[in-house]
C-alpha positions in Angstrom: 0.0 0.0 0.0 1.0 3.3 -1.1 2.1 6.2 1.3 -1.1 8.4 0.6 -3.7 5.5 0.4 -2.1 4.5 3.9 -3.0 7.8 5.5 -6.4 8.1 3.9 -7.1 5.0 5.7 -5.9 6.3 8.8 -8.6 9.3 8.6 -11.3 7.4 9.2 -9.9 5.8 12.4 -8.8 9.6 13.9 -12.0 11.3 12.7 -13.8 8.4 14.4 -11.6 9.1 17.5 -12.4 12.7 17.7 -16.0 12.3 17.4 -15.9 10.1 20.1 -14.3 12.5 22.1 -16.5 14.9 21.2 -19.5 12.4 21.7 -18.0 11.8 25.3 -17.3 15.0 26.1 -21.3 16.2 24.9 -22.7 13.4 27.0 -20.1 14.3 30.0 -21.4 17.5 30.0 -25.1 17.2 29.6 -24.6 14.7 32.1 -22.6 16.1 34.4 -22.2 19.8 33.8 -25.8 20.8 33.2 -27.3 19.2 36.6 -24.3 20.9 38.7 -24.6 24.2 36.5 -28.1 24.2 37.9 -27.5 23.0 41.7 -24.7 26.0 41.4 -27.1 28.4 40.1 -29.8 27.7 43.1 -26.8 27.9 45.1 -26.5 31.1 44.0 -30.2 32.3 44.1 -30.4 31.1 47.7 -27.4 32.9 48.7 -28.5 36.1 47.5 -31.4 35.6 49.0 -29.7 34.9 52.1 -27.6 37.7 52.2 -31.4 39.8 51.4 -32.7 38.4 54.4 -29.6 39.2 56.7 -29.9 42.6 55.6 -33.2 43.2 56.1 -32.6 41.6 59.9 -29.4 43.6 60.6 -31.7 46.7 59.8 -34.8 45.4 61.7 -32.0 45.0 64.8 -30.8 48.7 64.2 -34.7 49.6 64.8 -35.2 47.4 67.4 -32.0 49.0 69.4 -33.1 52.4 68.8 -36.6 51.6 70.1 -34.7 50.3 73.4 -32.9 53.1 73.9 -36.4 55.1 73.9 -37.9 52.7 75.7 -35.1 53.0 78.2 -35.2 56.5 78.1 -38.9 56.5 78.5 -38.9 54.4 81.7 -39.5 56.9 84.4 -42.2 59.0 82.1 -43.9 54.9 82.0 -43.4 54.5 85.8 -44.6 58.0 87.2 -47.5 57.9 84.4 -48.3 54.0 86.3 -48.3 55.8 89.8 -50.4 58.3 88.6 -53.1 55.8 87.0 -52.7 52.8 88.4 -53.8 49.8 86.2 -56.4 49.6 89.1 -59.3 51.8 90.6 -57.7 51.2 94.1 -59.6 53.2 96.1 -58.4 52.7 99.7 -55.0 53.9 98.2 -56.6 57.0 96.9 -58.5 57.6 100.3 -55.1 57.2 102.5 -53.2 59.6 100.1 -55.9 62.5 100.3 -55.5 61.8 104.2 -52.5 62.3 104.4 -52.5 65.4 102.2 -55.2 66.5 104.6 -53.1 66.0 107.9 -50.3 67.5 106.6 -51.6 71.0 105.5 -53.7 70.7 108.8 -57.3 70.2 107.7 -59.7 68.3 108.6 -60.9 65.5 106.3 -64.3 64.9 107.0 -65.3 62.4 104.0 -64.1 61.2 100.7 -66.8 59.5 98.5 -65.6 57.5 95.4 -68.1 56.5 93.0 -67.7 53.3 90.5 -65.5 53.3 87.9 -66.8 54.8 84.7 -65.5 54.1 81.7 -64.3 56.7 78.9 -64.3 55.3 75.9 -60.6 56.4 75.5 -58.8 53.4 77.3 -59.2 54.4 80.4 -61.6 55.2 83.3 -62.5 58.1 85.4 -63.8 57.7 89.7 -65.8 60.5 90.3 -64.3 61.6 94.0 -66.4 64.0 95.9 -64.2 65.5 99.5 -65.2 67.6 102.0 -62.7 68.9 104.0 -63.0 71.8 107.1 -60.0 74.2 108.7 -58.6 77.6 108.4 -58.5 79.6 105.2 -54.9 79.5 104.0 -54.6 75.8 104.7 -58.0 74.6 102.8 -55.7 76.9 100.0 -52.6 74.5 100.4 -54.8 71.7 100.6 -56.5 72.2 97.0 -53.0 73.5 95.6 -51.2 70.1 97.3 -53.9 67.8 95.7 -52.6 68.4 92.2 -49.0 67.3 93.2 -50.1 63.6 94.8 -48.9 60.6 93.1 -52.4 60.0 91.7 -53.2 62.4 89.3 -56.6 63.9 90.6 -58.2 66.6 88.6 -60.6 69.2 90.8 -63.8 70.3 88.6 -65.5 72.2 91.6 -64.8 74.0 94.4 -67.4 75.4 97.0 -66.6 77.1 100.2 -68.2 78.1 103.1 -67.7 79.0 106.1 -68.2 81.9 109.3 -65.4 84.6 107.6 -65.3 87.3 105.5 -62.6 84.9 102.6 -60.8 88.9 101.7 -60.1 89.5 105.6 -59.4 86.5 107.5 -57.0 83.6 106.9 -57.4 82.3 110.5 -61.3 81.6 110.1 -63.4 78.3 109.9 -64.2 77.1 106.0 -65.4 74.0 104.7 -64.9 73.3 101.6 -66.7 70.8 98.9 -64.5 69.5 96.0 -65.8 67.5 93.4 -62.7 65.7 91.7 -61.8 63.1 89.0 -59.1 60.0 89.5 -57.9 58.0 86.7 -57.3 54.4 86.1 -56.5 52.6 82.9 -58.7 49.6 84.2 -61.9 49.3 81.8 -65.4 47.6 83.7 -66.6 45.0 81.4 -69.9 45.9 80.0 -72.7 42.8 80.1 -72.4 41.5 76.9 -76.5 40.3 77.4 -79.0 38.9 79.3 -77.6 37.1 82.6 
């Protein structure tokens, strides 16, 4: 056999080598490439999403730590607002601190009348407090001026006095003095839902 019929023979037996590689290399990769191309690519779609939802907490905990430092700063306002409506109508409380008022600006305390709880319709409820309290003019003054600094805020709506003295000319005098007030609590009376 001749030199050039010798390599035309041989061409058949590399071209069928090289598409077998190729053949090989196609099936490797439609095999093995294209299922691992896609578990990288949900990889990747998860991690991005990951990194979304780390972002959005590390924001969410900036928020949360600024609200705790209001929170914190807040604290005392919360605590003194508490004190000053209690979560309960507590009305021996209320009578022991206007007696106490009352024996320290030297008055006498001659009755304190709470009525029920009514509520406001705002989230919390008002007691109706009616006093009457009897003593000299300038302390009955410091008496009605003191109420407003208690722990429990009590608003006055009325004031009537009465008394022996002429109010203008004598502070040493006998008055007695009706107050019609308001306490607070953030305590709500059920309403009956119906027929019992």
């Amino acid at each position: 056999m001749s030199a050039p019929s010798r390599s035309l023979a041989r061409r058949p037996a590399v071209l069928v080598s090289v598409l077998g590689v190729l053949a090989l290399a196609l099936a490797w990769w439609f095999a093995w490439m294209t299922p691992e191309g896609s578990k990288l690519a949900s990889i990747h779609q998860q991690q991005i999403t990951e990194q979304q939802t780390e972002t959005r907490l590390n924001l969410r905990l900036v928020q949360l730590r600024a609200e705790a430092k209001q929170v914190q700063a807040a604290a005392p306002f919360l605590k003194h607002f508490a004190t000053a409506v209690p979560s309960t109508p507590d009305a021996p409380d209320l009578v022991v601190q206007v007696y106490r008022l009352s024996v320290l600006d030297g008055v006498s305390l001659q009755s304190v009348t709470d009525d029920s709880v009514q509520p406001s319709g705002l989230g919390y409820s008002t007691i109706p407090v009616a006093l009457a309290v009897s003593g000299p003019h300038d302390q009955l003054l410091a008496f009605i001026s003191d109420l407003y600094k208690m722990t429990r805020l009590l608003t006055i709506q009325s004031v009537s006095l009465s008394g022996n003295g002429n109010l203008n000319a004598s502070s040493f005098a006998n008055y007695t003095a009706s107050i019609n007030a308001t306490a607070y609590t953030t305590s709500v009376p059920k309403t009956p839902t119906g027929p019992s």
